[in-house]
Each structure stands twice: as C-alpha cells, then as structure tokens.
N, C-alpha and C positions, 0 to 999 in steps of 0.2 A: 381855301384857308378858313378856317373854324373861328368860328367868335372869341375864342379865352386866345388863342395863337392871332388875332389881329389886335386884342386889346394887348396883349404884352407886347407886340411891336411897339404901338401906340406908347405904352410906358417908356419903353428907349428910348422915344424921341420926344420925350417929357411933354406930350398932351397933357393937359390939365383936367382933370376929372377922370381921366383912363382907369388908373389904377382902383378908383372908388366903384368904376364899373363893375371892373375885374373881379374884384374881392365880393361885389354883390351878387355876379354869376356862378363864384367859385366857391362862397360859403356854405350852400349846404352839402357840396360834395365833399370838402374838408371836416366836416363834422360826420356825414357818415364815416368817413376813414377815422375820426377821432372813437366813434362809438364802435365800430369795432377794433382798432388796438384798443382799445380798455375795457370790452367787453370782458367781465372774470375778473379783471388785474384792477378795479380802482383802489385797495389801496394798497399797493404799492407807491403808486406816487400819489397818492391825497387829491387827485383828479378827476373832473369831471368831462368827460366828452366838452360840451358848451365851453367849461371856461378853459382849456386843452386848446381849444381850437381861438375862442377870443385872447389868449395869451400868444399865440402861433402868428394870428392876424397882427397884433401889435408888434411883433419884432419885424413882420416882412412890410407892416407900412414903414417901420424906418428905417427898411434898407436903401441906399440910396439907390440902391440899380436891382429889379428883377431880373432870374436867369431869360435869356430868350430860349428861342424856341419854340416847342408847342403845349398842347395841353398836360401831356405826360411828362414831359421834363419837367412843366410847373411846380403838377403833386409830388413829382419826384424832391422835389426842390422843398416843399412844404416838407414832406417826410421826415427830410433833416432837421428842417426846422421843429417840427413837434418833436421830435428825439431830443435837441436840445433844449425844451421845457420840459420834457419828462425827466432828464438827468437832472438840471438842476433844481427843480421840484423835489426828487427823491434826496440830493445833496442838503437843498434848505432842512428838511423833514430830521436828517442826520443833524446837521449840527443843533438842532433843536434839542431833540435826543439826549445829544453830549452837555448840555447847560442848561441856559434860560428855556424857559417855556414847556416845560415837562406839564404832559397831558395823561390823564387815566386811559390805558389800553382796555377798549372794550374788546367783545370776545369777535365782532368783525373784524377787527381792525388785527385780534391774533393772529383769526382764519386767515385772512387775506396774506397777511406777510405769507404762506408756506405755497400760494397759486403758481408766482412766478419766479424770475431769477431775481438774485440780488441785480438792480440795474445799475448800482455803481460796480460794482465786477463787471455788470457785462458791458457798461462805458470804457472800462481802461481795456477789456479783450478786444474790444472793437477796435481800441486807437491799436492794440498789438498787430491786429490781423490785417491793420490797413499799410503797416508795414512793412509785411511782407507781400500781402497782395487787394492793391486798393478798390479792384475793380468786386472783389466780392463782399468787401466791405458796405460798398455802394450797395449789393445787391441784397445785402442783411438790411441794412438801414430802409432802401424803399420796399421791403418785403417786410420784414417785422413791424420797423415802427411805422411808416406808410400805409398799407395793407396792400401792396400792389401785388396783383395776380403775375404769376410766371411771365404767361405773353406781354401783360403790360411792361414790365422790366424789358422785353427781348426787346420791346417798341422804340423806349427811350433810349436804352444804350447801344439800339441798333447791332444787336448781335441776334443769335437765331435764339429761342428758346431751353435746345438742349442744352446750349452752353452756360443760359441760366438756371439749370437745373443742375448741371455739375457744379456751378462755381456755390451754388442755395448747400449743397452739400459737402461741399470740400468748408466753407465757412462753419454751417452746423458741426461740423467734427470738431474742426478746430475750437468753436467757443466752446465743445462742449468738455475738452479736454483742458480746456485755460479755465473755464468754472470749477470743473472737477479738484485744481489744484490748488 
C-alpha cells in the first residue's frame, strides 16, 4: 500500500495530522496538474497554477471526508475539485463583466480569451453529458481538467483503456457539438 493510499485511510479514521501529511506529499503533484491544465489557457479563468491549486487545497481541507481509495482516485478527486474553481473563477470574472469592477482589456487578456473554449458553456455541456452518460463525464473532467493520462483513467475507473479511449471520444463529439450550438 503506497504512502498517499495509507494517509487517506488514515483520514477516514480521523488521525490527527494525516490529512496535513497528505496535502504536503500531494502538493507539488497537484500543481504540476494545475501547470499543465493552464498551460496556454491563464486567462481564461484569471488563474495561476500556485493559487489554482492553493484554492483547490482549501476547499478539500474542508471537506469533511476524503474520497478513499488510492492515489488516483485522489488526483482523480482533486480534478473535480480544480474544475470547480476554474468555473467559478471564470463565473466571478462574468459577473464582473456585467457590473462593478469593469477593468481595461489588455491585448493579453484579448489573446487569451480566443485559446480556449468558453468554460461556462463547456460547465453546462458537461452537466448535459453527465446526463446521458456519466461515466464519460468523469472521463473529460479527470482528462481535461485533471491532466490524467489515458491509463491513468483506465487505473482509477478500473476499466481497460480502450474503453477510455472510446468513452475520451464519444464525449469530445458530443461537447463539441453542444459548443458548436
């Protein structure tokens, strides 16, 4: 059993100090994952890797309960969680936008808008697609916003690979046809 998969036991059974462990073993591998999803794309959400991931870190200390499991399911788990600061990151940046706090657009901040997708279109095609099929859902969120390689997906969801490789494609279609619209 691996060091990150005995401290999350640990967390379930509410050791004291476990989770501070955790978070200091697992820190700079969730920032490499933050430095590559935002690789190209900061601003889209006004994000940096560092504070991407120290915002990621404060929602999962106050979750009361870590997923169990192993090390993958963790990042897998994290994945989410930085998916949901980068939506509401890009959310806050909108209603900004629309009222108070109107900022001068510099000519990065043009560029940047035309790198990636719109992430609030691609937050509501996610919730569509998790609708009809949640498991690929899963498989965009720790692929996209995670950066989880193929296998690593096949590891955590315990399927073979190919299967994440059809499900990586039957999702890419489908968001790219709910974007298109």
């Amino acid at each position: 059993m691996g060091e990150i998969t005995q401290l999350l036991e640990l967390t379930r059974c509410g050791e004291s100090g476990a989770r501070n462990e955790l978070f200091a073993l697992v820190y700079g591998e969730l920032r490499r994952l933050a430095y590559r999803k935002l690789a190209g794309n900061q601003g889209d959400a006004q994000l940096d890797a560092p504070s991407l991931v120290n915002e990621a870190y404060l929602r999962l200390m106050n979750q009361p309960a870590l997923p169990g499991g192993n090390r993958r399911m963790f990042f897998a788990y994290a994945s989410g969680v930085m998916r949901s600061v980068i939506i509401d990151t890009v959310r806050e940046r909108q209603a900004q936008k629309r009222g108070s706090g109107d900022q001068p657009l510099t000519l990065l901040d043009r560029d940047a808008a035309f790198r990636g997708p719109d992430l609030e279109a691609l937050d509501l095609a996610l919730d569509d697609l998790e609708k009809s099929d949640p498991r690929a859902r899963q498989i965009v969120e720790m692929r996209y916003f995670g950066g989880l390689s193929i296998e690593e997906i096949a590891e955590v969801m315990e399927i073979s690979p190919a299967t994440v490789k059809r499900c990586w494609q039957k999702a890419r279609a489908f968001l790219f046809d709910s974007l298109q619209a």
